[in-house]
N, C-alpha and C positions, 0 to 999 in steps of 0.2 A: 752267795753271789752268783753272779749269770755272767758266760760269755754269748753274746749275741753278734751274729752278722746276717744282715740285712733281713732281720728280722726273724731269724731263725737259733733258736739258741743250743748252740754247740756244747756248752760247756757246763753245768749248776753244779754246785756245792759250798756248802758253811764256809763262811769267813774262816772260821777256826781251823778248819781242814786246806785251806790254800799258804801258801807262801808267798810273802812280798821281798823281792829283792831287785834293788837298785830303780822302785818307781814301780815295778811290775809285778801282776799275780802270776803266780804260778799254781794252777789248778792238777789237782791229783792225778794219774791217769784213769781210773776208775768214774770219773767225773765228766769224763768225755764224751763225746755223743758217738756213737757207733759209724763207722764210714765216712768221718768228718776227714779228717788226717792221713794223707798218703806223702809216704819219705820222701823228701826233694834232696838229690846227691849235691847239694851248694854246701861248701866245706867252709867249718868255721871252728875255732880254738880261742877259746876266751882266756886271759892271763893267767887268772885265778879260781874260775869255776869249771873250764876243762873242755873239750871236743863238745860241741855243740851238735845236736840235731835239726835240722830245719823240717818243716814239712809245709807242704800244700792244701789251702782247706778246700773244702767244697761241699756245697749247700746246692742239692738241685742243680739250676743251671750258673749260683755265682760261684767262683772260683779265683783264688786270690793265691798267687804263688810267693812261697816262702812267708804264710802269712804268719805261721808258730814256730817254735822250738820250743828242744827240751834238753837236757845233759841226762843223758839214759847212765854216765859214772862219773859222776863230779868227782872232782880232787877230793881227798879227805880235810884236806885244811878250809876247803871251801863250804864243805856240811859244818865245822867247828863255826868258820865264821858266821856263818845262817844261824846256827844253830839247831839244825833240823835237815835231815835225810830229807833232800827236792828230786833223787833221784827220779826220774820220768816224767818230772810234773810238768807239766806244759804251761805255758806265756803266750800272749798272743800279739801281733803288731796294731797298729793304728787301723785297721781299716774293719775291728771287731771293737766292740762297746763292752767295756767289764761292769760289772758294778750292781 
């Protein structure tokens, strides 16, 4: 699977190797494109999968703030429920095309 924004694809790897949780992928960080991702400090704690990371993409000159996250330590009860270590993985918002 591909994350793409505006036409630039930030993100590939196998369906097998991403995570879907609650509607959304979660791509590996390995799978990431190099100097896509820079930390955005917008603070966020999810009930059950834990401290959230946001970040900032940028592609060239687009730029979309707080366009990803990732939980770099999810709750342990939150890996059970997955079923699968999402540690790092990254998700993207509406304004990147997964698929």
């Amino acid at each position: 699977m591909k994350a793409v924004l505006n036409g630039t694809v930030i993100a590939e790897a196998p369906e097998s190797d991403l995570v879907s949780i609650e509607g959304n992928w979660y791509f590996p960080p390995s799978s990431i494109a190099d100097g896509v991702l820079a930390e955005s400090p917008t603070p966020y704690t999810c009930p059950w999968k834990g401290e959230c990371q946001y970040y900032h993409l940028k592609t060239g000159q687009d730029a979309v703030k707080d366009g990803a996250w990732a939980y770099p330590t999810p709750y342990p009860t939150a890996i059970d429920r997955v079923g699968r270590d999402f540690a790092g993985f990254v998700a993207f918002g509406r304004d990147v095309q997964v698929g």
